[in-house]
C-alpha positions as a printed Julia matrix, in Angstrom:
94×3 Matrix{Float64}:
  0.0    0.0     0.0
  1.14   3.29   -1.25
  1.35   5.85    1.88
  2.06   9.62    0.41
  4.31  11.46    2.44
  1.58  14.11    4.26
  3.53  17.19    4.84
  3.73  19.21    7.3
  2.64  23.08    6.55
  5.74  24.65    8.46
  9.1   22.36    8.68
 10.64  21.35   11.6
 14.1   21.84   12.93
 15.41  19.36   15.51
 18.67  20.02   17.0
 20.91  17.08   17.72
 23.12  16.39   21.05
 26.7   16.99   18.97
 24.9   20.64   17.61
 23.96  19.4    14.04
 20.8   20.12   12.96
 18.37  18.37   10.43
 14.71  19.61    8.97
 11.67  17.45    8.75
  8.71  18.15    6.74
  6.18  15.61    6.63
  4.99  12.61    9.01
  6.82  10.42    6.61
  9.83  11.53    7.2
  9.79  11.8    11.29
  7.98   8.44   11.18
 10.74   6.57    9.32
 13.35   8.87   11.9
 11.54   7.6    14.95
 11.64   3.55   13.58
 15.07   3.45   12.05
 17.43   6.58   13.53
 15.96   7.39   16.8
 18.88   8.55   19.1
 18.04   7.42   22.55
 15.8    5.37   24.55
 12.33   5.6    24.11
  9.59   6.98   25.85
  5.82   7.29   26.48
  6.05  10.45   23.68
  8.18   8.72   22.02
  5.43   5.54   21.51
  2.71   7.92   21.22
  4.35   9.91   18.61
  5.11   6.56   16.35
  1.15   5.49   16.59
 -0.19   8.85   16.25
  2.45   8.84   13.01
  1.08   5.65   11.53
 -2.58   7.16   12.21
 -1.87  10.23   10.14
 -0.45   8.24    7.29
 -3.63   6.3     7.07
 -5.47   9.58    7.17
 -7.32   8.24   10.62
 -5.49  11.6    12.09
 -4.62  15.13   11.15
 -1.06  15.97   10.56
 -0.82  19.06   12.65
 -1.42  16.5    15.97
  1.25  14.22   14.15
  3.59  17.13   14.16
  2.54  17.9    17.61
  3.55  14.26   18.8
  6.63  14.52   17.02
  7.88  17.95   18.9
  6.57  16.06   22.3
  8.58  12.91   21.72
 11.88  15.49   20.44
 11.44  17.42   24.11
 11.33  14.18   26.03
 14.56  12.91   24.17
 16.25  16.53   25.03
 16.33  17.06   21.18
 14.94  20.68   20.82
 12.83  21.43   18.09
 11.8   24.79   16.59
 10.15  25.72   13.31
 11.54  26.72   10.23
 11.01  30.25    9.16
 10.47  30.42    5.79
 12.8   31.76    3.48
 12.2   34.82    1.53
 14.29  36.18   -1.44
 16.49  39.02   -0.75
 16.78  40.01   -4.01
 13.47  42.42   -5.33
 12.13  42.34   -8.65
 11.71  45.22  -10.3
């Protein structure tokens, strides 16, 4: 079965415990960073965010409360996460 990716209307930035940084935008890509890369042990957010992540991908939940799990489980792992701001050009057309 085919899952699309369901993004996420503002990125998130999670900051790692050696300072590096990496983006996620859609439940896709924090679910398959909670199965396969998650850092340290795991938690009740932690669980809740994976189910609530599978949920969303089946379209049995909204992805705002997928990115909301997400950002919970990030906090309890002491891996901060902020949003993106987005980028605007500094260059004006004239």
């Amino acid at each position: 079965m085919y899952l699309p990716e369901m993004p996420w209307s503002v990125p998130l930035q999670v900051t790692f415990q050696n300072g590096s940084n990496r983006t996620f935008s859609s439940v896709f890509d924090a679910l398959v960073f909670l199965e396969n890369e998650w850092p340290r042990r795991r938690g009740r957010r932690y669980e809740q965010a994976v189910e609530v992540c599978r949920r969303a991908l089946n379209r049995r939940t909204p992805v705002a409360i997928a990115r909301e799990a997400f950002v919970a489980a990030c906090l309890e792992a002491g891996l901060p996460a902020k949003t993106v701001a987005h980028r605007t050009s500094s260059r004006q057309t004239r």
